[in-house]
C-alpha positions as CSV (number, residue, x, y, z in Angstrom):
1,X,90.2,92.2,146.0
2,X,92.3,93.3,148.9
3,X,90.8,95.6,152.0
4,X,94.1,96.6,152.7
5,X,95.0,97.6,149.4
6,X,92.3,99.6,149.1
7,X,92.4,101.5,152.2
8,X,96.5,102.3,151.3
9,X,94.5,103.8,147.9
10,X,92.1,105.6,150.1
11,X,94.9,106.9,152.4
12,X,96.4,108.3,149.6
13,X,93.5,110.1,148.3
14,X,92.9,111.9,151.4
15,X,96.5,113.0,152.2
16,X,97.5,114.3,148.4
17,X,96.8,115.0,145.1
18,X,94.2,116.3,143.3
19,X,92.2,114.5,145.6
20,X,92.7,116.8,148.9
21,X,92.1,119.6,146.7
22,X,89.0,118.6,145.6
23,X,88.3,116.8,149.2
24,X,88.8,120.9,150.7
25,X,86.4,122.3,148.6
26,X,84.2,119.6,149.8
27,X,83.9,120.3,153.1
28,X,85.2,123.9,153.8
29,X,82.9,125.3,150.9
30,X,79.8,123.9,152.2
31,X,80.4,124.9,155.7
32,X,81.1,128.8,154.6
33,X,77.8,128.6,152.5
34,X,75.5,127.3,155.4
35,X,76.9,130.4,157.5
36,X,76.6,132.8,154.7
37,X,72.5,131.0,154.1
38,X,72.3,131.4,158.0
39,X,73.6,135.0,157.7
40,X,71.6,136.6,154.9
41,X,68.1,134.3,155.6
42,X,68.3,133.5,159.5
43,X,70.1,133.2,163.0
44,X,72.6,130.2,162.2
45,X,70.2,127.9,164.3
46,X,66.4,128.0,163.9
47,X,64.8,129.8,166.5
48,X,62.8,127.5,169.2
49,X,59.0,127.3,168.1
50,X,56.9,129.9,170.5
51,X,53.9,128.8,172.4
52,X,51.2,131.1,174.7
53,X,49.4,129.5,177.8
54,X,46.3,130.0,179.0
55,X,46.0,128.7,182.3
56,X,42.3,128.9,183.5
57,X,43.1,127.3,187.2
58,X,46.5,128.9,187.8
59,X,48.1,125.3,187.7
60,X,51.5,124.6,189.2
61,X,52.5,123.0,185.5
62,X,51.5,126.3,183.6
63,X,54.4,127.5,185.6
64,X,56.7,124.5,184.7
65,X,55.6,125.0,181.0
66,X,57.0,128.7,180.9
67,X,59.9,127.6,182.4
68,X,60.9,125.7,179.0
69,X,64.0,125.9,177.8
70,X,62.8,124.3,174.4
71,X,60.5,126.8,173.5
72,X,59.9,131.2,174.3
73,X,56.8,131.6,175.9
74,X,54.0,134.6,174.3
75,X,51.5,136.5,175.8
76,X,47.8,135.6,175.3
77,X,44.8,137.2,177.2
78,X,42.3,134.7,176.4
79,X,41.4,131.7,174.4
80,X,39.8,133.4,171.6
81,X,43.4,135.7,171.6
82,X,45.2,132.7,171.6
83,X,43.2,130.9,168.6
84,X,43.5,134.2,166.9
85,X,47.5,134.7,167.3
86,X,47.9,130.5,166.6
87,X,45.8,130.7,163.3
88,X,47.5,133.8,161.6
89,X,51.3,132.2,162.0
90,X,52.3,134.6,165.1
91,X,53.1,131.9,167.5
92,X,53.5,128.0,166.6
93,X,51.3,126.4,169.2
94,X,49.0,127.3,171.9
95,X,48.1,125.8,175.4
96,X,44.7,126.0,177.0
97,X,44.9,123.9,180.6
98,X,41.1,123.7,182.3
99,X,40.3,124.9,185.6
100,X,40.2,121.5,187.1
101,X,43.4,120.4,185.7
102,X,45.7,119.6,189.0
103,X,42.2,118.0,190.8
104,X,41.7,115.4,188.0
105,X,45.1,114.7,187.4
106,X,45.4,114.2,191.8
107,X,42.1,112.3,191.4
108,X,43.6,110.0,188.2
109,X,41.2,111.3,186.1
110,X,41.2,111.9,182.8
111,X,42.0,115.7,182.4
112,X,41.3,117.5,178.9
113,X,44.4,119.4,177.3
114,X,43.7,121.7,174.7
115,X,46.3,122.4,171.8
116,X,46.4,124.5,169.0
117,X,49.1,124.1,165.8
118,X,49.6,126.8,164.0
119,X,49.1,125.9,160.0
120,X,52.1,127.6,159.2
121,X,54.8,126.4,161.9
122,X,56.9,124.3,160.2
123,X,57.2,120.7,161.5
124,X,60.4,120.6,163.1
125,X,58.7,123.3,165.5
126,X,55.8,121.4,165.5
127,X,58.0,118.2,166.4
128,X,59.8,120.1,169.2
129,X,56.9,121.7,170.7
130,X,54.9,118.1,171.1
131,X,57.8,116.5,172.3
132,X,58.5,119.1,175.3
133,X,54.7,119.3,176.1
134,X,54.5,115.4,176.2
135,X,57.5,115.2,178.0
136,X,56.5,117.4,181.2
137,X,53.2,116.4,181.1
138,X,54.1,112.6,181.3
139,X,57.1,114.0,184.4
140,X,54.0,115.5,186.2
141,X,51.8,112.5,186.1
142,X,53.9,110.4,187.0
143,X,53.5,107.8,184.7
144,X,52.4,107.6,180.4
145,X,50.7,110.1,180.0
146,X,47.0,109.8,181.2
147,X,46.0,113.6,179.3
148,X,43.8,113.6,177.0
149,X,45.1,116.1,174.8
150,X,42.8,117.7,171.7
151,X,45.1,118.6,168.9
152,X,44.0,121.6,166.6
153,X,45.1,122.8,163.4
154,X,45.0,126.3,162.5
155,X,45.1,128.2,159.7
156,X,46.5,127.2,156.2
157,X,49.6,125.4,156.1
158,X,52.2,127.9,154.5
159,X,54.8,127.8,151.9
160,X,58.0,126.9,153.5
161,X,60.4,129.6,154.2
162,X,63.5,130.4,151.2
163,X,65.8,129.3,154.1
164,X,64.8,125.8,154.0
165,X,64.4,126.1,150.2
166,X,67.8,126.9,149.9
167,X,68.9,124.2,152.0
168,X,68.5,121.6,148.9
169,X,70.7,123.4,146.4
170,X,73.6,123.2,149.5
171,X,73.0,119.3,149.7
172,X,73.6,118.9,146.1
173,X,77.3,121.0,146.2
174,X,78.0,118.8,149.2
175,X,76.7,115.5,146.9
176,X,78.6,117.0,143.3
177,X,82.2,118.0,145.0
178,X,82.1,115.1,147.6
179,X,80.6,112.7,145.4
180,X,80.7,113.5,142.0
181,X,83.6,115.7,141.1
182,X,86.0,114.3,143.6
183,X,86.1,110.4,141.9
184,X,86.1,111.8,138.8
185,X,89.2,114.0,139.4
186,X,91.1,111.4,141.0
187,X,90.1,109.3,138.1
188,X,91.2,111.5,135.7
189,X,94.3,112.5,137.4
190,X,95.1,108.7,137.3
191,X,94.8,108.5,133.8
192,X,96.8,111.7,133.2
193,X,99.0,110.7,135.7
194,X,99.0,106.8,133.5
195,X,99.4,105.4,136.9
196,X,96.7,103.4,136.2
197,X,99.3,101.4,133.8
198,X,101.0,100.8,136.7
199,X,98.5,98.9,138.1
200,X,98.9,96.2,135.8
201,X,102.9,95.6,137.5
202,X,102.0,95.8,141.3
203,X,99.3,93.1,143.5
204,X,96.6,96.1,142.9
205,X,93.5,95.5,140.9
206,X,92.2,98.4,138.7
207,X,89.2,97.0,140.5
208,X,90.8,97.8,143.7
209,X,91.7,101.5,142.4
210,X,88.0,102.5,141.2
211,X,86.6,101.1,144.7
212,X,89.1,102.9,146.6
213,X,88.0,106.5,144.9
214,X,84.3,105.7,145.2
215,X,85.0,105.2,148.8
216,X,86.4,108.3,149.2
217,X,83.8,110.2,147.2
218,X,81.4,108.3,149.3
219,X,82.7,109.0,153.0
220,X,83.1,112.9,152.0
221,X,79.7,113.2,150.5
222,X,77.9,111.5,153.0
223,X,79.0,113.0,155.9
224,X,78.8,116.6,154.5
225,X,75.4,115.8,153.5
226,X,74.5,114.7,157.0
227,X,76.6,117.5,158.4
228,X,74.2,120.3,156.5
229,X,71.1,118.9,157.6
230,X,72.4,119.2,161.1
231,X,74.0,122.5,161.1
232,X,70.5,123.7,159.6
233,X,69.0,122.3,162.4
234,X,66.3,120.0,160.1
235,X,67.6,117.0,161.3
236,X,64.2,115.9,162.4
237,X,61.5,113.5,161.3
238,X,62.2,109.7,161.3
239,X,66.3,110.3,161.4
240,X,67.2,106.8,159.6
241,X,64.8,107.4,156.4
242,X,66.9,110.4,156.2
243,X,69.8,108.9,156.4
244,X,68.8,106.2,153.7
245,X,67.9,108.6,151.4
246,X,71.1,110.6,151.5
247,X,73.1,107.4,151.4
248,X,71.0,106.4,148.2
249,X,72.0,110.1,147.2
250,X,75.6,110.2,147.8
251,X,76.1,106.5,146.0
252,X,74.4,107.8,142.7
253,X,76.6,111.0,142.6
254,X,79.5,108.5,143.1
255,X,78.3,106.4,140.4
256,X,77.8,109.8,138.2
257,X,81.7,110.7,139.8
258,X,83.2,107.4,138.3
259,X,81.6,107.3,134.7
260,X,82.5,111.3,134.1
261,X,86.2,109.9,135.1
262,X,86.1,106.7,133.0
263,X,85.1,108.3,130.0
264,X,87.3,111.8,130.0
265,X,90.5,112.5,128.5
266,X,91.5,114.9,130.7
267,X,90.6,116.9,133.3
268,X,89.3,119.8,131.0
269,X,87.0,117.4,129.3
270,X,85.7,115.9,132.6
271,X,85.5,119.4,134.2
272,X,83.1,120.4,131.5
273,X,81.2,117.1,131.8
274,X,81.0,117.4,135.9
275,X,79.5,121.3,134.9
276,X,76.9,119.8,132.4
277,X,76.2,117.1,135.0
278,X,75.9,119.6,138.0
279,X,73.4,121.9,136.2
280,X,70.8,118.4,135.5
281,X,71.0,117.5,139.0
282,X,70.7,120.9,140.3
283,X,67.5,121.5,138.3
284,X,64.6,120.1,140.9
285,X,66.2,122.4,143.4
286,X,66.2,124.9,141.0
287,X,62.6,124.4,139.9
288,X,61.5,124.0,143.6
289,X,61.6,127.8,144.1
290,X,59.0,128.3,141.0
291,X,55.9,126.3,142.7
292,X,54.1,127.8,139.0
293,X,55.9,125.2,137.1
294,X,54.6,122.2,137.2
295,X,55.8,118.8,139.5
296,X,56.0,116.5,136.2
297,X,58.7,119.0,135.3
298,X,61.3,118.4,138.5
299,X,60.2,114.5,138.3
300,X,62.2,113.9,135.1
301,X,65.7,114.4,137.0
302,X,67.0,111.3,139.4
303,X,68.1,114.0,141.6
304,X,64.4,115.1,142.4
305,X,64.0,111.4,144.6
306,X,66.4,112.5,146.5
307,X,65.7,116.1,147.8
308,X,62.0,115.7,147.6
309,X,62.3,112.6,150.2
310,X,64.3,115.0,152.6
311,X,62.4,118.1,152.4
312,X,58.9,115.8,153.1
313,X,60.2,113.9,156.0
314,X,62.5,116.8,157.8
315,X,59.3,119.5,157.1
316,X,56.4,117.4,156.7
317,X,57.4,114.7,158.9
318,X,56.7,111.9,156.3
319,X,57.0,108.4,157.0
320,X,57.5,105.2,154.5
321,X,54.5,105.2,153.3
322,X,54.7,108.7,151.9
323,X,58.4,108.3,149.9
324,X,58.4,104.6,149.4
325,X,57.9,105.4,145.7
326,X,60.9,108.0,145.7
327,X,63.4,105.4,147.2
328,X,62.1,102.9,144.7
329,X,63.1,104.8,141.7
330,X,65.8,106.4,143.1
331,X,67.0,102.6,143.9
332,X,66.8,101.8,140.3
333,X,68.6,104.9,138.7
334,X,71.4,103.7,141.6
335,X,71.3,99.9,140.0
336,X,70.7,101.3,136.3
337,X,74.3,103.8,136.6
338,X,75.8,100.4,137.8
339,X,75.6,99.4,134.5
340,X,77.6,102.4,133.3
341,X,80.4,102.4,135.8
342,X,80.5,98.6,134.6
343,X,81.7,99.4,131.2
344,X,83.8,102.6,132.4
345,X,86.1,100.2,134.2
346,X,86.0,97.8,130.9
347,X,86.8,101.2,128.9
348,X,89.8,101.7,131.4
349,X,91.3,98.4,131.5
350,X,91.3,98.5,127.7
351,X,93.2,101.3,127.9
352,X,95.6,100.0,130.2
């Protein structure tokens, strides 16, 4: 198997044909639907997480605090006001410094920081409000931060917003065009084509020709995945489990891609099995905006250990050990559709 063959394929791909059709609607559809989502749901970035001080000594940090670029600053009158606004969802956090704040912290004492989360902040404001609060403490110290701080939850954790709901169905049109329909079409348009006869009179493997359109499926996929989860500002959590399971993603649509092109006629035919396909792996994002129907339901599709991982580590800020599970069977459906693409390349060069 030849690199440079393959990348001449790839090359190819992304410069004509069906394939910079299809390549297009990959990433220019996406795009226009995140700013249309952005548009009827929400500013086209997330607004910064709000937070109210209550500064009982009239510290010189309270002042730094407001000063914040990262988050808006609200009004409180007291503690109990604060508690009150923080547990009902107006505000995402809340700040109560002590009176003797700035004489511990000049004495290296250990001064006590109250903080209270607000249940239904979601956790990338949760996330950036932490981070800038333990960042200008640690700057005002002087050092790692010697603050005790006293986290609080309040209120019940709420449902998560139908912007971020919506987010999922837009990975999985990045994942189907990029990933899925895009092989397959340049499959198919081989075989129409009956270049893939060709193959068997020049150095090229039909090997070599299959790799080359799951790399471009793959590239396209992946980065418009990736590019989504940015421009929606949930890029948050622990970053490289995201990016595994979106990899892990992307390579099962491009497995899904390659067997829909291996086994259609034509382009009608595999247009009407990439529809069929699109509708199953659509169906947990789908289902997740009916919390009444039960979670056995959305587990039966692959595509569920996909999303599910990305909505609980970007809004929940899950680690490993919550979606180790999810990336074990999504692993397997990714090592089980090997199988398939297998005997699609068989199917193909017994055709040839």
């Amino acid at each position: 198997m030849s690199l440079r063959r393959i990348a001449a394929i790839v090359h190819k791909d992304f410069t004509g044909g069906v394939g910079k059709v299809f390549f297009i609607l990959a990433v220019v559809v996406p795009i226009l639907m995140t700013l249309v989502i952005n548009v009827v749901f929400g500013r086209f970035f997330i607004e910064k997480p709000t937070l109210a001080v209550i500064d009982e000594g009239h510290s010189e940090v309270s002042v730094k605090i407001k000063n914040l670029e990262s988050v808006i600053i609200e009004e409180a009158e007291d503690e109990e006001q604060l508690k009150e606004r923080v547990e009902s969802g107006a505000i995402d956090g809340g700040l109560v410094l002590p009176r003797d704040f700035d004489e511990k912290l000049e004495q290296n004492k250990l001064p006590e920081v109250k903080v209270y989360i607000s249940g239904e902040s979601l956790a990338s404001n949760r996330s950036v409000l932490k981070a800038a609060l333990a960042d200008l403490l640690r700057k005002e110290a002087g050092q790692e931060l010697p603050i005790d701080i006293i986290e609080t939850p309040l209120g019940k954790e709420a449902d998560l917003p139908i912007k971020v709901k919506v987010i999922p169905l837009m990975i999985m049109y990045a994942i189907l065009i990029g990933g899925c329909t895009l092989p397959a079409a340049m499959v198919i348009d081989e075989v129409e084509r009956k270049t893939i006869s060709a193959v068997t009179i020049t150095p090229a493997t039909l090997g070599e020709l299959i790799s080359a359109k799951a790399i471009v499926g793959f590239v396209t996929s992946f980065v418009m995945g990736i590019a989504i989860l940015v421009m929606n500002q949930i890029f948050i959590g622990n970053v490289w489990l995201l990016v595994i399971f979106i990899m892990m993603g992307t390579f099962f649509a491009v497995e899904l891609g390659l067997i829909i092109g291996q086994f259609s006629k034509d382009l009608t035919i595999g247009w009407t099995y990439v529809k069929f396909v699109g509708i199953f792996c659509a169906a947990p994002a789908i289902l997740f905006f009916f919390p009444q129907v039960p979670d056995w339901v959305s587990k039966i599709f692959p595509t569920y250990y996909i999303f599910n991982p990305i909505i609980e580590i970007s809004q929940h800020a899950a680690g490993f050990g919550e979606v180790w599970l999810d990336a074990l069977i999504l692993l397997l459906f990714d090592l089980f559709f090997i199988v398939f693409v297998l005997l699609g390349k068989r199917r193909m060069a017994l055709r040839v």
